[in-house]
C-alpha positions in Angstrom: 11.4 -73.5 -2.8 12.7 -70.8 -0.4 12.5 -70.3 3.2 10.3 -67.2 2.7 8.4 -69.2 -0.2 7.7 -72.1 2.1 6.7 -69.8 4.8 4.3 -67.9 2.7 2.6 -71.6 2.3 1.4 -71.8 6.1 -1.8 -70.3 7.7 -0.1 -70.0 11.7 -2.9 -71.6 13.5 -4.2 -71.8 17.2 -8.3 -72.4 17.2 -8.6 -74.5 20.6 -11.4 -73.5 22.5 -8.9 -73.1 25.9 -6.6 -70.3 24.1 -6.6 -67.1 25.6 -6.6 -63.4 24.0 -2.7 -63.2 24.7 -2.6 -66.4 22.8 -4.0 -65.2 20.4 -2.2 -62.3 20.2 1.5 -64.2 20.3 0.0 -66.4 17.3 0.2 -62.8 15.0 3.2 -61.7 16.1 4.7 -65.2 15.4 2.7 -64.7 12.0 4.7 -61.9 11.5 8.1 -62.4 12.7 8.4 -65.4 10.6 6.2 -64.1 7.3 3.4 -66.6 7.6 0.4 -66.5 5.1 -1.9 -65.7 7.7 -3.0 -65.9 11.4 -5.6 -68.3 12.0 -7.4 -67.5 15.0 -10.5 -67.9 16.8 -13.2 -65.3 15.9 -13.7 -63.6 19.3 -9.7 -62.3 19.0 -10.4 -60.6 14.8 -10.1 -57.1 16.5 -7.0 -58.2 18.0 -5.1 -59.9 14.8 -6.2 -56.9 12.7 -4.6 -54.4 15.0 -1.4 -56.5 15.5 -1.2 -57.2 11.8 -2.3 -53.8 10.7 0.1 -52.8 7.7 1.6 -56.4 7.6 1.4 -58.8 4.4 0.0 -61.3 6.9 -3.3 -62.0 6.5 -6.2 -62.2 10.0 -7.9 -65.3 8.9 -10.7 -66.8 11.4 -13.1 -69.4 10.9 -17.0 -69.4 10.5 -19.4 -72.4 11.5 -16.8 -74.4 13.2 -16.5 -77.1 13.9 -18.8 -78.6 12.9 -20.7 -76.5 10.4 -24.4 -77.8 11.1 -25.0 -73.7 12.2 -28.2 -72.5 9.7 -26.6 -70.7 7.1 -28.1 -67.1 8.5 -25.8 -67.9 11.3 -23.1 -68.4 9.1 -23.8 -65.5 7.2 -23.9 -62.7 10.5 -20.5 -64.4 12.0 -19.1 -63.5 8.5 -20.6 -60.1 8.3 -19.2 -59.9 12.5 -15.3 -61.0 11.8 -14.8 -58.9 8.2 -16.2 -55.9 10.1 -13.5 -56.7 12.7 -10.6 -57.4 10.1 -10.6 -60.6 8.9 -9.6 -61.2 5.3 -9.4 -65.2 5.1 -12.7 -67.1 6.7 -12.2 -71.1 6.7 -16.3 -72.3 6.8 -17.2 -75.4 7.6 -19.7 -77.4 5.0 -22.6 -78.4 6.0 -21.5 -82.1 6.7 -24.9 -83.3 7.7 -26.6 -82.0 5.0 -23.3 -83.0 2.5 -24.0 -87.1 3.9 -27.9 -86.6 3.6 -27.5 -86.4 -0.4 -29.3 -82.5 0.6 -26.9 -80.6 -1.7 -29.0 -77.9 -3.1 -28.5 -76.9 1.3 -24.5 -77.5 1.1 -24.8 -75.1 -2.1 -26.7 -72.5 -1.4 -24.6 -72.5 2.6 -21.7 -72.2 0.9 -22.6 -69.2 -1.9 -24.2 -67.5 1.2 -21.2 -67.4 2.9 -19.1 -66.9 -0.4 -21.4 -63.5 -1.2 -21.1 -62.2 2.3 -17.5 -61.9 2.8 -17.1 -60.6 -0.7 -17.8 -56.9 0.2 -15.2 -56.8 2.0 -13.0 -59.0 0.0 -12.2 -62.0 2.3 -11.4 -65.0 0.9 -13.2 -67.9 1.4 -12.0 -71.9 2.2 -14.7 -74.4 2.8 -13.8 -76.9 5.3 -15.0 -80.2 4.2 -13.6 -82.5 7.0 -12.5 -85.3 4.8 -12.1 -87.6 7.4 -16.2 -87.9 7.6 -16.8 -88.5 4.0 -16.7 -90.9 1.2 -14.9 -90.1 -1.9 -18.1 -89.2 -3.7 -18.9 -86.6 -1.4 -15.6 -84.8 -1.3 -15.7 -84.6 -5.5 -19.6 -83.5 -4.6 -18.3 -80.7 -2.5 -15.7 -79.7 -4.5 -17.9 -78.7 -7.9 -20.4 -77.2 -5.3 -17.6 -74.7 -4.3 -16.2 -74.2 -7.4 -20.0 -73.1 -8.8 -20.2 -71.0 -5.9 -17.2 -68.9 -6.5 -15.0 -70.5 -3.4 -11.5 -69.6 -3.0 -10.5 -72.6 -1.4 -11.4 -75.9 -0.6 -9.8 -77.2 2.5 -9.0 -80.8 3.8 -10.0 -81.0 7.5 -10.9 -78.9 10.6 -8.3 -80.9 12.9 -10.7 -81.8 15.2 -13.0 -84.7 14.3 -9.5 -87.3 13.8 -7.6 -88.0 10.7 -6.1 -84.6 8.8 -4.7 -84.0 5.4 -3.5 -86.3 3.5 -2.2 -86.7 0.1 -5.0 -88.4 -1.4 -7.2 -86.2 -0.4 -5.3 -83.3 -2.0 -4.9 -85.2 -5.1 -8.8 -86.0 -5.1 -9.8 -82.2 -4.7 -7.0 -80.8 -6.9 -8.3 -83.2 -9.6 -11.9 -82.1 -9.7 -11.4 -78.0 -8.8 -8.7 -78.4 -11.8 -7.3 -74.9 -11.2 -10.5 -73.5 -10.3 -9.7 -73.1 -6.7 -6.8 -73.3 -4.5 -6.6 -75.9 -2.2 -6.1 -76.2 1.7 -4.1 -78.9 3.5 -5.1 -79.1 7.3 -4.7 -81.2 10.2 -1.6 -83.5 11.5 0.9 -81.7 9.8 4.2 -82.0 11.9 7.2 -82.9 9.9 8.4 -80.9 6.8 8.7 -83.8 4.8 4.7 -84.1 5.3 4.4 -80.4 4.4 6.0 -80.4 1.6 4.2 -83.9 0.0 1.3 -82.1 0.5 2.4 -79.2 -1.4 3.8 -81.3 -4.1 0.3 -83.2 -4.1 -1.5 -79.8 -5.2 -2.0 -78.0 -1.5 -1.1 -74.5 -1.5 -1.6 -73.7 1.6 -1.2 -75.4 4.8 -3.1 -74.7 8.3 -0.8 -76.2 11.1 0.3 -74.8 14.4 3.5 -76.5 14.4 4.7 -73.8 11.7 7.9 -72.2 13.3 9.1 -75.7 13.8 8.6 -76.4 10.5 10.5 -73.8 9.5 12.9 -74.2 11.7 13.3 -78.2 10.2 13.2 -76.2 6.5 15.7 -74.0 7.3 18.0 -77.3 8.8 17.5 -79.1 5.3 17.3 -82.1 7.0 14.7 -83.8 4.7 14.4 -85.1 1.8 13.0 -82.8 -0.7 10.8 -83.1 -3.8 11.9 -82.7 -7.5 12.9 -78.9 -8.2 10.1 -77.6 -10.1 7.6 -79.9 -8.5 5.9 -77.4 -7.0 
């Protein structure tokens, strides 16, 4: 893997409720200085990203329902319609966690094909959020054939704020049930390259962080030990 490979892996992230709009608008220049996959931002700044990343390969992603993705799904649904207006072209929703744990999954379903059909007019992708950390294994494999039936583009680890983050079993659990049906999200707690790239080898591919530049800069060092060539 190249340094421009491995950089094309991470989603440049900043989504804490105390960053500003000039935050927000470092985050995309970062994005693009460095060739991130995308900038993942809060959705109040989507204007922003897509005028700063206007004409770049990088990618304005936001997320919708977050954090905790108990909003009704007609809520879901108009932030969607509100950031692909603005620009985005990535949306990271939450799942329905409360309705996921109460065994209510024609809800999670139909919440997550909702969201699936409204960005698709203006061709964002889609990553449900299933923060892993709050559910039993049963769940997640529950989750992941609901968003594979519902035309998902992703399924993602964890939001990074409800404790616990990616982790290699997790990846290995979802990439074995979407089986190449969708891509998968690692999110949450990565800091060291050696993390990054054990997810990646795992089945992730992509990876929401905002330690990214160090990352890189750690990739670009070779200071690590580094998977099996081709075991990507």
């Amino acid at each position: 893997m190249t340094h421009a490979e491995f950089a094309r892996t991470i989603d440049h992230t900043l989504l804490k409720p105390d960053s500003t709009r000039r935050d927000c608008r470092r985050i995309c220049e970062e994005a693009k200085t460095h060739g991130f996959a995308s900038a993942c931002i809060l959705p109040a700044w989507v204007a922003d990203a897509a005028e700063i990343l206007d004409g770049s390969p990088v990618a304005v992603c936001t997320v919708i329902g977050f954090p905790h993705g108990i909003a009704p799904t007609g809520a879901k649904v108009a932030e969607v319609h509100t950031v692909v207006a603005d620009g985005a072209k990535e949306v990271d929703m939450v799942i329905n966690i409360s309705a996921l744990k109460s065994g209510s999954d024609l809800l999670v379903f139909q919440d997550i094909e909702a969201v699936v059909e409204a960005a698709e007019p203006g061709g964002a992708l889609v990553k449900v959020i299933f923060e892993c950390a709050l559910l039993t294994d049963e769940e997640k494999q529950r989750a992941c054939r609901m968003c594979v039936e519902a035309g998902a583009d992703f399924v993602k680890t964890s939001t990074g704020f409800a404790g616990g983050g990616a982790t290699i079993a997790d990846v290995a659990l979802m990439k074995a049930v979407v089986d190449g049906e969708a891509q998968i999200k690692a999110a949450g707690g990565i800091r060291t390259v050696e993390d990054a790239l054990a997810l990646l080898n795992a089945g992730a591919d992509r990876l929401g962080t905002s330690a990214g530049i160090a990352l890189l800069e750690a990739f670009r060092g070779g200071n690590f030990a580094q998977p099996a060539s081709g075991s990507y």
